[in-house]
N, C-alpha and C positions, 0 to 999 in steps of 0.2 A: 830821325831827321828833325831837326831845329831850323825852323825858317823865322826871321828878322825883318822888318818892317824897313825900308830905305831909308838911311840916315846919310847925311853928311862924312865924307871922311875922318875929320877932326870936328874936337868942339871950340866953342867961345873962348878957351882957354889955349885953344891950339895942341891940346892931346887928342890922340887916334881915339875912334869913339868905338871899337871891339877891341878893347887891350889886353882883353883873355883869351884871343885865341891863338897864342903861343902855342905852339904845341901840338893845335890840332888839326883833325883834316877835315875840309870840307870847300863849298862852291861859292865862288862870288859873284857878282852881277856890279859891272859898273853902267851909272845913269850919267850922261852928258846934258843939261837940259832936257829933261824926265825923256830922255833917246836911248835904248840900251845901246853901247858903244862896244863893251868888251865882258866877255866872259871864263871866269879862268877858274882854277881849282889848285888845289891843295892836298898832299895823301899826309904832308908830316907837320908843316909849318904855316897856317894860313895865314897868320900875321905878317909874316915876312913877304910873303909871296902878293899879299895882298899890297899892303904898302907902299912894293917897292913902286907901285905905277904914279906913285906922288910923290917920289923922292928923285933926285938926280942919283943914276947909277948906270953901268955898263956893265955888257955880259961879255967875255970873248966868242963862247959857242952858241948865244940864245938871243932872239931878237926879243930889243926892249919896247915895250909900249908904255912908256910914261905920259903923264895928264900933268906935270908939274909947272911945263911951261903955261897950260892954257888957262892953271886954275884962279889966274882974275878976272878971263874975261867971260867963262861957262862956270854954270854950278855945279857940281858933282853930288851924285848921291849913289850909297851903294847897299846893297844888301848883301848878308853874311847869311849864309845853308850850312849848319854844323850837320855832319856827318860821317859815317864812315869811308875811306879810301876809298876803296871800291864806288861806294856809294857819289863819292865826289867827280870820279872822272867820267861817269855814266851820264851824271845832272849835265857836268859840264859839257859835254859831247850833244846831247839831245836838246839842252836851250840852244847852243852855239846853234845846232841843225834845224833850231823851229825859229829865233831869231836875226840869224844873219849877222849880226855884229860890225859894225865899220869895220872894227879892229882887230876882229876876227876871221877876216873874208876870205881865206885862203883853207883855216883849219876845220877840216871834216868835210872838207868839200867831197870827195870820194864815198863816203861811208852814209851808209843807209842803218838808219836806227832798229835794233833785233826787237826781242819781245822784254826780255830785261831794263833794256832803255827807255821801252816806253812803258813801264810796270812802275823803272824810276821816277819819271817825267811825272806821272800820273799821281805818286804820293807824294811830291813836292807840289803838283799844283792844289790837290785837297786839304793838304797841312794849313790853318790861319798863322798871319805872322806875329811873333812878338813885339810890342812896342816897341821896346828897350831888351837890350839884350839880359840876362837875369843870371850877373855874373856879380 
């Protein structure tokens, strides 16, 4: 498990500031005014998945949370948790359940965290983060 210091979505250039994680799985954390808002995960593509909450897009079966309209008048920042599948919907599951999320506020509502979850929770919070991702 890989944990990422919270960065801006894009940089000064206006490119996405984790452009290596194509491909891979793992957990993200968005900050709305340093507020966690929304927490969500990835088992194949976190780039995409990540992303798409700053871009205009529609799902026909999946409700969208996008940040695109808001992003002149709040700051965003987000952190990237590289990980394995498994590893990603666990993290996701268990911050969603210890942070609440605005945007979150329906998912995991039911579900009590086992021993696994919180074995995960627990080496994501030990782990230091990286400045900059080291890709």
């Amino acid at each position: 498990m890989k944990k990422f210091k919270f960065l801006p979505p894009y940089n000064s250039k206006g490119r996405t500031t984790f452009p290596d994680t194509r491909k891979r799985s793992g957990t993200y954390i968005i900050k709305e005014n340093d507020k966690i808002v929304y927490v969500g995960s990835s088992r194949t593509n976190l780039y995409k998945t990540l992303y798409r909450h700053f871009e205009h897009w529609k799902h026909k079966t999946q409700e969208v949370v996008t940040y695109v309209t808001r992003m002149n008048r709040h700051r965003y920042t987000v952190r990237i948790v590289l990980c394995t599948p498994s590893q990603a919907v666990r993290l996701e599951r268990a911050l969603v359940i210890r942070h609440k999320p605005r945007d979150n506020e329906n998912k995991f509502k039911q579900y009590t965290l086992d021993v696994i979850d919180k074995r995960t929770l627990e080496t994501y919070e030990e782990i230091s983060p990286y400045s900059v991702a080291p890709f």
